[in-house]
C-alpha positions in Angstrom: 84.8 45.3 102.6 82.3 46.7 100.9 80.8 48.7 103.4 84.7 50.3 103.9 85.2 51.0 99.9 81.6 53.0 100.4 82.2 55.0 103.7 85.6 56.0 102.5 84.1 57.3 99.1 81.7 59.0 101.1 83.5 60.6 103.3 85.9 62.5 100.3 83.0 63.2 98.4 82.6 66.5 100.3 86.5 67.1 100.0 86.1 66.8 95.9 83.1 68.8 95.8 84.6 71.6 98.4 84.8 74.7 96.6 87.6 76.7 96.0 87.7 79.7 98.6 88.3 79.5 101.6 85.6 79.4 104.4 83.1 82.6 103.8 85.4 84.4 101.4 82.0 84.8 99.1 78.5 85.3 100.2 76.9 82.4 98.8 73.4 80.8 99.1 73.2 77.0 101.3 73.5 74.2 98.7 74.6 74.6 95.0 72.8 76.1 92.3 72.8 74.3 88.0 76.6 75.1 87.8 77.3 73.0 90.5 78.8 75.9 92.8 76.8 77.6 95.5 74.6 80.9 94.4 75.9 84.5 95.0 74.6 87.4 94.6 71.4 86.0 95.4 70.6 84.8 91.6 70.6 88.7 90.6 72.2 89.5 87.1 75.5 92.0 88.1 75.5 93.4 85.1 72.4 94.3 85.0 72.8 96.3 88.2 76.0 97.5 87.7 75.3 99.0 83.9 71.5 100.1 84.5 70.6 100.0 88.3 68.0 97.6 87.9 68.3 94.5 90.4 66.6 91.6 88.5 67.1 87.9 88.8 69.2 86.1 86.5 68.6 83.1 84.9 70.1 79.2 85.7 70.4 79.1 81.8 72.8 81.9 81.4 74.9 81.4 84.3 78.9 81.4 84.8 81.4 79.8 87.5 83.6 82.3 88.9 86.0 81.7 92.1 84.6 78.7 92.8 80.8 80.7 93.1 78.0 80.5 90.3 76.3 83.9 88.8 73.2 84.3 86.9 72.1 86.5 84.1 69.2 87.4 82.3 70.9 87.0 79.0 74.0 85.5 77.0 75.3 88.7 76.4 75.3 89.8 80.0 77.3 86.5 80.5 79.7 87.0 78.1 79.7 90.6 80.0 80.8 89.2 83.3 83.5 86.5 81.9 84.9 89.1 80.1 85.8 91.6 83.0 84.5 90.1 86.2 86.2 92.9 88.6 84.0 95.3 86.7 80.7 93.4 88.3 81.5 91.4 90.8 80.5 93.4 94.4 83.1 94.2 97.0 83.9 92.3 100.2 83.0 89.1 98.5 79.4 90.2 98.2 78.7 90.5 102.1 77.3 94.0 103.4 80.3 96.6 103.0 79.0 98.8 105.8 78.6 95.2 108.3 82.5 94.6 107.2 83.3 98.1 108.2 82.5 97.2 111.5 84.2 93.1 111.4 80.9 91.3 110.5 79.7 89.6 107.5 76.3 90.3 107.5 74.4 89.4 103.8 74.6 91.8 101.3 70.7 91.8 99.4 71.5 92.9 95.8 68.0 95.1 96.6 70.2 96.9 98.8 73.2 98.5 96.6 75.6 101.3 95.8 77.2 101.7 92.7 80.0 104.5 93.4 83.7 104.7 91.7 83.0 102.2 89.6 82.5 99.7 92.3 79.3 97.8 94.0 79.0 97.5 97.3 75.8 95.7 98.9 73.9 96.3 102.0 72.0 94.4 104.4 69.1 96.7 104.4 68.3 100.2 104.2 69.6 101.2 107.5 73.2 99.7 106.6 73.0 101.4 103.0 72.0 104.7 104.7 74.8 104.7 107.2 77.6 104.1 105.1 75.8 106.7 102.9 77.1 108.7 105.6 80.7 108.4 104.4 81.1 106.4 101.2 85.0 107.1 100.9 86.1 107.1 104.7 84.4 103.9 105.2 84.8 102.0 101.8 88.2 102.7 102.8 87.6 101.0 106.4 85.6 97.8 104.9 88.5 97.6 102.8 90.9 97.2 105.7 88.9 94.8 107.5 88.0 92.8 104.8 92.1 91.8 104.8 91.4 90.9 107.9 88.5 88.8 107.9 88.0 87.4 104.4 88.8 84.0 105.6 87.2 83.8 108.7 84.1 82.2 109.0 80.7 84.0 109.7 80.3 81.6 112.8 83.5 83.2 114.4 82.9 87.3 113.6 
């Protein structure tokens, strides 16, 4: 009996813990970070890239839970930033490479590897993916944006 009562709470531990998009709808680091919700962004403070173009890590102490994925910044007031208007920080395409979900893929988006350009960040995968949508920011923004309907909830696994 007992061995039932501890396999059953077992297996719907993952089903309490499950967070709360669906399957690769954020880019978000294996495992979960002091929050208790899995990493984006790769730890790098949003508003500190977004306001001043400077990609720096954030810190576990000044984090916040947003969609079900945990942020970190280097300060309180950064924090308070982000919970305040999180649309204003928060990259597009859930954080994958914009110019990889042009083309139907969600490839990572490195926070080293950004574009900050209507008032919206995008993230690359490197500097070849940055340079080419570069290229065209408004034609395919406008493309990544279309698939991104189409793919947000499909896992990485099936792209």
């Amino acid at each position: 009996m007992k061995s039932l009562v501890l396999t059953t709470v077992m297996a719907t531990l993952p089903l309490i813990a499950a967070p709360a998009f669906a399957a690769d709808e954020i880019n978000v680091s294996n495992g979960i970070s002091a929050a208790g919700a899995p990493l984006a962004a790769h730890g790098v403070d949003l508003v500190a890239l977004v306001t001043h173009g400077n990609p720096i890590e954030g810190f576990a102490t000044h984090s916040a839970t947003h969609d079900g994925a945990s942020y970190y910044f280097t300060s309180a007031e950064n924090r308070k930033a982000f919970e305040a208007n999180p649309a204003a920080y928060l990259p597009q395409h859930g954080g994958f490479c914009s110019f990889g979900v042009s083309v139907g893929k969600k490839f990572d988006g490195d926070p080293d590897q950004y574009l900050v350009a209507d008032g919206k960040l995008y993230l690359f995968l490197n500097a070849e993916t940055r340079a080419a949508f570069l290229k065209d920011v408004p034609g395919t923004a406008k493309t990544a944006d279309g698939q991104w309907s189409q793919i947000k909830n499909t896992a990485v696994g099936q792209l």
